[in-house]
N, C-alpha and C positions, 0 to 999 in steps of 0.2 A: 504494500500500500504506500503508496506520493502522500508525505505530507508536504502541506502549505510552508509550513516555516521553514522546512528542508531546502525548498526551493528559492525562497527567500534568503534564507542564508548562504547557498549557491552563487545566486546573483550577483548579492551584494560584495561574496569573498572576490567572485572575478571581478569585476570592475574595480576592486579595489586592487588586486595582482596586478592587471591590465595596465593599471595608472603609476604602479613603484612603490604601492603608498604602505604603510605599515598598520598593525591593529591601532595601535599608540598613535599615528597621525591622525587615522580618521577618528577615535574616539572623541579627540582632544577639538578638530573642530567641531564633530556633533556634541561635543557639551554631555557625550555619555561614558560609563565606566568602561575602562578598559574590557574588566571583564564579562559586563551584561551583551557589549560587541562582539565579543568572542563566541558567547553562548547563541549570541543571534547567529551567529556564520554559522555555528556547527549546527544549527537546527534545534538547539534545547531548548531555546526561549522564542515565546512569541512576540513579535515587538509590536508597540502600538502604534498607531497609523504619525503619530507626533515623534515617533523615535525612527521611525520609517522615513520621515521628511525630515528631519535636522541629519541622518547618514546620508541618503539621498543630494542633500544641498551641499554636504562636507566632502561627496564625489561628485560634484557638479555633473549629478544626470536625473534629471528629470524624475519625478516620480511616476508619471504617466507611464514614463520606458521601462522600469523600474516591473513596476505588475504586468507590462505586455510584455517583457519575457519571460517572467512568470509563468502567466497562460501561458504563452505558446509552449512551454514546458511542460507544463500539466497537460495540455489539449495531444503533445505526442505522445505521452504517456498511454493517455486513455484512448487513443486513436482517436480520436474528435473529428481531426480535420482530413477530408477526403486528400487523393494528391493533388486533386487541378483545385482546388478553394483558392480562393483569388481573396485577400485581408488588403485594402488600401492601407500604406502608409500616413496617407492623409485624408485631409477632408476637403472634397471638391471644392472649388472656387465657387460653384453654384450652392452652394452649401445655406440657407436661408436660418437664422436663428428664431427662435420664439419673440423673441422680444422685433425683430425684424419682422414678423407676420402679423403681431398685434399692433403696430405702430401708424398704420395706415387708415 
């Protein structure tokens, strides 16, 4: 069984390998314990959506990117996604907001 925080603390270790950065650097700019960081990478702890965004910002990646590789991680897992599923990386130019539809 995929758990959620496993996948989570996946993530977060690569991007943090990927960048140089050490447990001790990114704790120190997220303002969290060395060691609640560590437990988050190895999947023991769950972190909350507030510890999830000050690591997030102290890797300068997005939290949006953050949970989409996430899912896509889980969704191979559990075979989710056919081969041809076509996921845009963004959102059309024609893209119309709520507040954009009620404004007229």
């Amino acid at each position: 069984m995929v758990l959620l925080r496993q996948e989570i603390g996946d993530v977060l270790r690569n991007h943090r390998l990927e960048q140089g950065q050490t447990l001790r650097q990114v704790a120190a700019k997220a303002s969290v314990a060395l060691g609640y960081l560590s437990e988050v990478e190895r999947g023991q702890k769950e972190a909350s959506s507030e510890i999830l965004a000050s690591v997030t910002e102290a890797l300068d990646v997005p939290l949006a990117q953050l949970l989409r590789e996430v899912s896509d991680r889980l969704a191979l897992v559990e075979g989710v996604y056919a081969e041809k599923t076509y996921i845009p990386d963004t959102v059309p130019d024609a893209f119309v907001t709520e507040a954009e539809l009620y404004s007229h």
